[in-house]
Legacy VTK file of the C-alpha trace (Angstrom):
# vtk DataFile Version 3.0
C-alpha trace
ASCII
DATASET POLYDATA
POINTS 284 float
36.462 87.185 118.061
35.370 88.011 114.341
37.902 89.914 112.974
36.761 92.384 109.935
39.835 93.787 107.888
39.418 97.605 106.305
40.858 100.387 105.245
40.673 103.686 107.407
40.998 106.543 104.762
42.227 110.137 106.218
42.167 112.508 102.898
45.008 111.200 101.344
46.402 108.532 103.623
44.803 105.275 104.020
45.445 102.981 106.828
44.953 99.134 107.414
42.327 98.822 110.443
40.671 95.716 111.886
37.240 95.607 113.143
36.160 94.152 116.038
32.533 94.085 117.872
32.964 96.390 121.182
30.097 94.879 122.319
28.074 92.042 123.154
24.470 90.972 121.859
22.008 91.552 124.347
20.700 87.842 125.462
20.386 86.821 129.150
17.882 84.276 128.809
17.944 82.280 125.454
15.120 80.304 124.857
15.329 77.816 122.305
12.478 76.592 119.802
11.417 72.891 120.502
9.610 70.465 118.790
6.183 70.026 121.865
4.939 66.963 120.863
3.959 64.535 123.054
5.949 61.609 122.960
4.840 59.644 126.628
1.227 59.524 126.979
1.889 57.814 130.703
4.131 60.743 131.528
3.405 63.511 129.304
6.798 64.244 128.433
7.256 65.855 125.461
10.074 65.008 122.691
11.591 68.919 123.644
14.288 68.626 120.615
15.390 71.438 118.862
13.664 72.890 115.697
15.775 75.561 114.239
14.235 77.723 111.879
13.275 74.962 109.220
10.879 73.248 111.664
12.612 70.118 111.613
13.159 67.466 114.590
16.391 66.158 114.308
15.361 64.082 117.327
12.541 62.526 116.111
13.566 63.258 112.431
10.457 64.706 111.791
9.221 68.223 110.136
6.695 69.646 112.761
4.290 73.023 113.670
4.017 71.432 117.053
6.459 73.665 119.257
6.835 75.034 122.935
10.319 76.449 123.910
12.644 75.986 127.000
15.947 76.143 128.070
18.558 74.200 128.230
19.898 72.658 131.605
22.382 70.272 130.358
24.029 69.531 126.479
21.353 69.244 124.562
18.467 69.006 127.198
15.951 71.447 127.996
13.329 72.401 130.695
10.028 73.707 129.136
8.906 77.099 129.733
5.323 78.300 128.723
3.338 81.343 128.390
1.294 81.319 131.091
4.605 80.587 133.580
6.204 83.662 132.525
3.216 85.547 133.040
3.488 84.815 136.744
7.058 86.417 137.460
6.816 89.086 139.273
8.818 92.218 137.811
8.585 95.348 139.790
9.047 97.234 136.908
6.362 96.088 134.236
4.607 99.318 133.408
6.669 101.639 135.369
9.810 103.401 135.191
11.307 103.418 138.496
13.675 106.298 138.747
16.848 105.222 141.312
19.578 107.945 140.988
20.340 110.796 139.073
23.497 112.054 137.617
25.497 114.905 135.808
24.455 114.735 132.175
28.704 114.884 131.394
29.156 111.569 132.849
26.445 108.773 131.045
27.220 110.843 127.798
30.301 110.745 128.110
30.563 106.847 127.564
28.637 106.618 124.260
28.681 102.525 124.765
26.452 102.624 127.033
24.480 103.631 124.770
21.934 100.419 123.103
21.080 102.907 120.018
17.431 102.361 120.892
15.902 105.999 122.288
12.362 106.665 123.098
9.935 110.036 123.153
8.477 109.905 126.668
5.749 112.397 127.107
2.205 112.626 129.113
-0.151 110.741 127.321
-3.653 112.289 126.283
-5.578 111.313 129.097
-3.087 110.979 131.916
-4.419 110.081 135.614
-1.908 112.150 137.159
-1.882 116.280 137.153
0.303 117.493 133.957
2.313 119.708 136.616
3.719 116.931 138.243
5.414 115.412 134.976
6.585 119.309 133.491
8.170 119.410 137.270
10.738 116.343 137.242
11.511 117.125 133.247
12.157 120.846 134.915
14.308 119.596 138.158
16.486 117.773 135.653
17.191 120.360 132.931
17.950 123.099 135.630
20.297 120.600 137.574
21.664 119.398 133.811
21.285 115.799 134.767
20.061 112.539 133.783
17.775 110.359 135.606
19.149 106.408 135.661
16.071 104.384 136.066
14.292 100.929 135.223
11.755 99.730 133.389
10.246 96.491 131.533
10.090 96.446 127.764
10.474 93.592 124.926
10.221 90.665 127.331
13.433 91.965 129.721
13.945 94.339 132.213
15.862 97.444 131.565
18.613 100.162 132.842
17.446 103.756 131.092
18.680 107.088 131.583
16.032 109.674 131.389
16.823 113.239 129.699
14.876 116.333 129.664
13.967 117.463 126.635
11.827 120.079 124.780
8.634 119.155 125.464
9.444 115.565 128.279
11.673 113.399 128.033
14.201 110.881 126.346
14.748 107.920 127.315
17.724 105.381 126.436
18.146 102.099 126.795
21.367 101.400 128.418
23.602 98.296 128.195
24.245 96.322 130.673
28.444 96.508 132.362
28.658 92.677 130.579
27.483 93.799 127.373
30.406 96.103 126.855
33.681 94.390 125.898
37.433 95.476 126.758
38.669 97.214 124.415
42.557 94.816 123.079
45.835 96.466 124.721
47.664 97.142 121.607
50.859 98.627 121.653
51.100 101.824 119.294
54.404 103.703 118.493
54.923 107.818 119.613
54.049 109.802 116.676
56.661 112.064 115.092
55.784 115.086 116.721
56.673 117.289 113.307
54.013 114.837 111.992
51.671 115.028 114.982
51.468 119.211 114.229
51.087 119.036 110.606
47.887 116.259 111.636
46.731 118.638 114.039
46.423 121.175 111.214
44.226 118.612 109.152
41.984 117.755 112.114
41.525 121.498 112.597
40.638 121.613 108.849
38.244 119.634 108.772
36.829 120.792 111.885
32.868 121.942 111.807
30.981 123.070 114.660
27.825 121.977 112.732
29.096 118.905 111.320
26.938 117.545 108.449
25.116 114.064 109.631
21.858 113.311 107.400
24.480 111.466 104.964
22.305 108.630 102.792
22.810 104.965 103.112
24.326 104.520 99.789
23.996 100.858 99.716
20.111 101.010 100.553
19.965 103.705 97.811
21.520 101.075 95.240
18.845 98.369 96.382
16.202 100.370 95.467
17.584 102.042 92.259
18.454 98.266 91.676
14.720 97.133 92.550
13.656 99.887 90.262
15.464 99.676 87.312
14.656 95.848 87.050
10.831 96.324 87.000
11.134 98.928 84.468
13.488 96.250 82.397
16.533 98.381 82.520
19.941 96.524 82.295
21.858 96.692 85.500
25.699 98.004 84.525
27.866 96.596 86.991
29.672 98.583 89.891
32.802 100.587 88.697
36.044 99.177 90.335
37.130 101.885 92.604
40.723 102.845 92.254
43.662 100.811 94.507
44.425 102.937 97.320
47.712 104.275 97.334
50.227 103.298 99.816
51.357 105.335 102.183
54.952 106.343 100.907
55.978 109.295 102.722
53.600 110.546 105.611
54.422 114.026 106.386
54.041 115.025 102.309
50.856 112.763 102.338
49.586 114.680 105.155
50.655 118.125 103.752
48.625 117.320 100.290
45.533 116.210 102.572
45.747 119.600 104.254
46.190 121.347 100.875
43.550 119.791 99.428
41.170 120.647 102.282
42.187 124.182 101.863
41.526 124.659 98.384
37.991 122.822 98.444
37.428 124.993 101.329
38.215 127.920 99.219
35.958 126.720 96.322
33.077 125.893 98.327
30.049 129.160 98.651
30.083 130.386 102.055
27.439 129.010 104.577
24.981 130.455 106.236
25.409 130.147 110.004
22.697 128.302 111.762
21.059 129.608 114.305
21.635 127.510 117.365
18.922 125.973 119.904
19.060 127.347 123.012
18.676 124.778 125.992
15.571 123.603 126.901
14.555 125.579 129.895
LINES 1 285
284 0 1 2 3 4 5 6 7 8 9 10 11 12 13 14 15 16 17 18 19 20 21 22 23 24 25 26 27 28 29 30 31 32 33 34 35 36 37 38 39 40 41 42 43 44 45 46 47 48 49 50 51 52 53 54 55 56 57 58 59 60 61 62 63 64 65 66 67 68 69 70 71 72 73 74 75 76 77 78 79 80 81 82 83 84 85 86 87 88 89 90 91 92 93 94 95 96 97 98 99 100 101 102 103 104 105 106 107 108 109 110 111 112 113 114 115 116 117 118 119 120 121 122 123 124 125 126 127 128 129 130 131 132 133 134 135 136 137 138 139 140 141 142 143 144 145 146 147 148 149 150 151 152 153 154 155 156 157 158 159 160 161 162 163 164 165 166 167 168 169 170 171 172 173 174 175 176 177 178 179 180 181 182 183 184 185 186 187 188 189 190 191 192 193 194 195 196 197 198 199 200 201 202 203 204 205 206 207 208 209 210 211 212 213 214 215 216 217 218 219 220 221 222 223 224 225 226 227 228 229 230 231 232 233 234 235 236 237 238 239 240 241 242 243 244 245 246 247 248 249 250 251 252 253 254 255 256 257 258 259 260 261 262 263 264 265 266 267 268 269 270 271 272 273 274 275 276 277 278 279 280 281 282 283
């Protein structure tokens, strides 16, 4: 398992962390690219070795734009799967979404990796065959009850588990991931926190508690690609990256906690009052 070493920073304390993926890629069926040509006129077998990206045949150590794709059966040999044979499955689900259960909204989002990250608007479209009141009553039945619909539906060449939630003006809908795309998280065995230290952390997570918590934060590395992009077409020398400073080691935790929570305080103190924002009120 790749194995990505950082540093967790909490205000003054920084902590040695190791990052692992919690989940896995998405890939049921991989097909692989393969070089089609024909290499038995009697039998019409095809040479079916592998092309990578670079369209080269290692088998017939050849560069080629001659490909089909299949998948593999044995080391290194593959059964060819075309176009026109995957056309004829029969998925129950291509162009619908087939709504099987529903549940408390609490429980999917609850378990955020479930959660694919992909999320879809799902709203009647302009010229709908159906009546308009049947659609407004399921996105109604579900924000009354405060549940989700769990469904499935076709998309991208696979078939899909989504949970459908009422919103505003329909629905969205989320792609969930499948029970073996979610990994275990490692038993690791962590020591009892000092309990004088446990309050005083309480204190900072209060702190830096918000009940509107800011989240439109920029991508500064995608913001330093383009300032970098722009600076060299208008022949600007790029200065290099300051070295940020070496993180302190944690010496003494309870004083390194007690400066985090002072320092909290007093930019809290500094900083203008906000305005409170008016909350939404759930979609009725």
């Amino acid at each position: 398992m790749a194995v990505i070493n950082l540093k967790l920073q909490f205000g003054m304390i920084m902590v040695d962390a190791a990052l692992m993926k919690a989940t896995n890629d998405p890939n049921p069926v991989e097909f692989k690219r393969l070089h089609g040509t024909v290499t038995n006129e009697k039998t019409g077998d095809k040479c079916m070795g592998e092309t990578g990206v670079k369209s080269y045949c290692k088998k017939c150590n050849v560069e080629t734009n001659d490909f089909t794709k299949g998948l593999e059966f044995k080391k290194g040999q593959y059964i060819e799967i075309t176009e026109e044979e995957l056309k004829t499955l029969k998925v129950p689900t291509n162009g619908v979404i087939a709504i099987q259960e529903t549940t408390d909204e609490d429980f999917i989002f609850s378990q955020p990796m479930l959660f694919s990250g992909r999320s879809y608007f799902l709203q009647p479209p302009a010229k709908e065959k159906f009546p308009p009141e049947s659609f407004a009553l399921l996105r109604e039945g579900l924000a009354d009850k405060g549940r989700v619909a769990i469904g499935r539906t076709s998309l991208y060449g696979r078939e899909h588990t989504v949970a459908l939630q009422a919103s505003e003006h329909g629905f969205i809908m989320h792609l969930l991931r499948y029970p073996n795309e979610i990994r275990q998280e490692q038993q690791t065995p962590l020591p009892t926190p000092n309990p004088k230290q446990l309050a005083i952390c309480n204190m900072v997570m209060d702190a830096m508690y918000s009940d509107n918590p800011k989240l439109d934060y920029s991508d500064s590395w995608a913001d330093g690609v383009i300032n970098l992009k722009n600076d060299k077409l208008a022949g600007v020398a790029t200065m290099p990256a300051a070295t940020p400073a070496p993180a302190t080691p944690v010496s003494n935790l309870e004083d390194d906690l007690r400066r985090t929570l002072e320092a909290i305080q007093a930019n809290k103190a500094k900083a203008p009052e906000a305005k409170p924002k008016k909350k939404k009120g759930k979609a009725a």
